[in-house]
N, C-alpha and C positions, 0 to 999 in steps of 0.2 A: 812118388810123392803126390798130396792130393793139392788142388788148386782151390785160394780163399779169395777169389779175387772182390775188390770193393765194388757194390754196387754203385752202377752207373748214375742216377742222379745226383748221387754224393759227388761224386768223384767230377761231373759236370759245374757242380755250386762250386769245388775248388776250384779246376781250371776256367770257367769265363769269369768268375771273381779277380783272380789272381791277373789275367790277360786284359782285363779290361782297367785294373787300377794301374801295370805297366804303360799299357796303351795312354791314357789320363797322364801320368807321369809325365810322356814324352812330350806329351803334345804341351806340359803347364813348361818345359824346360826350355819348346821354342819357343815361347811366348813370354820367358824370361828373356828369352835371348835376343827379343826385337820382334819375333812375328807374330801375327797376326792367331791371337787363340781360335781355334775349333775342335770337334770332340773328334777322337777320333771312328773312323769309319768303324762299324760294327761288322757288317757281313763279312770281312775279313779275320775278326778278330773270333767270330762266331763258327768261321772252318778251321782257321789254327786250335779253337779248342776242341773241336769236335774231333782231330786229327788225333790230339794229344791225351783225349779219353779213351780211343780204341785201342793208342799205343798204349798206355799204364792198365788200361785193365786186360788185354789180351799178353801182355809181355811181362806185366809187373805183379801180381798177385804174390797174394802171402803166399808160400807154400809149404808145406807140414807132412812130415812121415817119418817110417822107424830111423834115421838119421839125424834127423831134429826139423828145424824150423830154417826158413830161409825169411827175413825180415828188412824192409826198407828201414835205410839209418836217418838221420835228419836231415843229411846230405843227399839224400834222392836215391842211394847206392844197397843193391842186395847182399846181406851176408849173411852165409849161414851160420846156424847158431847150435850145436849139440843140445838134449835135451837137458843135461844136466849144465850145460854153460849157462841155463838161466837162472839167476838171484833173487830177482823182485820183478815184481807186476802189479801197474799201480793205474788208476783212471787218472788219463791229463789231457789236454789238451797240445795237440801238433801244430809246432809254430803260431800258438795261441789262441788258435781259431777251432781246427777240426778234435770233434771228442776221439779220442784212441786210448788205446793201452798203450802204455811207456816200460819195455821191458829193458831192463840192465841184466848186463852180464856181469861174471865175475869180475872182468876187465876196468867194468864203471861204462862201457861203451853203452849208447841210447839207442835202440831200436824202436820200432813205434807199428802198432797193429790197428787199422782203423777203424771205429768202432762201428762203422756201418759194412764190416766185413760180411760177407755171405757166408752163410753155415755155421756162423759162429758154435752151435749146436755142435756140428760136427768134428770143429777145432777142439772144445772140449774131450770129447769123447777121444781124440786120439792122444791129447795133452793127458786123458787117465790112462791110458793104457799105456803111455811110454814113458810118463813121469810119475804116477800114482797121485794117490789124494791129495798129498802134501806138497806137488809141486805147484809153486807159484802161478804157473797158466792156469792151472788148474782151479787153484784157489780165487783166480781173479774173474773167473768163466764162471763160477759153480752160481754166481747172479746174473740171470737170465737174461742178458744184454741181447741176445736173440728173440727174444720178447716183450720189448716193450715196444 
């Protein structure tokens, strides 16, 4: 199976985004609660994300070959996918924010491919060769999202 892991900037604007609007969160909750508002501390906030980039992109990438697809669900979880279990391929947006592909399976289940994958080029090329012109990755690949 070949590796599509997200590039790293990307994948850094979700997690200190996400970590730093938690962190704000927590600190707005003591400060309902009686204490004293402050932001919270960043260099902290700034190694937990760093930690949790090298984790998702060296453990978590998309991964593709003559088997099918392995794909993050919206739940954060891998499952693989045969290449004919996929139905539809469609541009949306992951949890509202990041641009991806939103693939369905037969099932109705959501998978999601982010659209700042690396190689997407290459995703294509293997989505022809094991699902032909007419599958759905395929069709949703053949606009050169590797390109702009």
């Amino acid at each position: 199976m070949q590796s599509f892991p997200v590039k790293i900037p990307s994948l850094w604007r979700q997690t200190l985004g996400g970590m730093t609007a938690g962190g704000v969160a927590a600190r707005l909750h003591q400060w309902v609660q009686g204490e004293a508002f402050s932001w919270p501390a960043s260099l902290p906030l700034m190694a937990a994300a760093a930690v949790l980039v090298a984790l998702v992109y060296f453990l978590q990438p998309t991964r593709a070959g003559s088997a099918g697809l392995k794909l993050m669900t919206s739940w954060g979880l891998r499952r693989q996918l045969r290449w004919t279990d996929v139905r539809q391929v469609t541009l949306a947006r992951a949890h509202l924010l990041q641009p991806s592909l939103k693939v369905l399976d037969h099932e109705g289940r959501v998978h999601w491919i982010d659209r700042d994958t690396r190689n997407l080029r290459g995703l294509y090329e293997l989505a022809l060769r094991h699902g032909g012109e007419d599958h759905p990755l395929a069709r949703a690949l053949r606009t050169p999202l590797h390109a702009l």
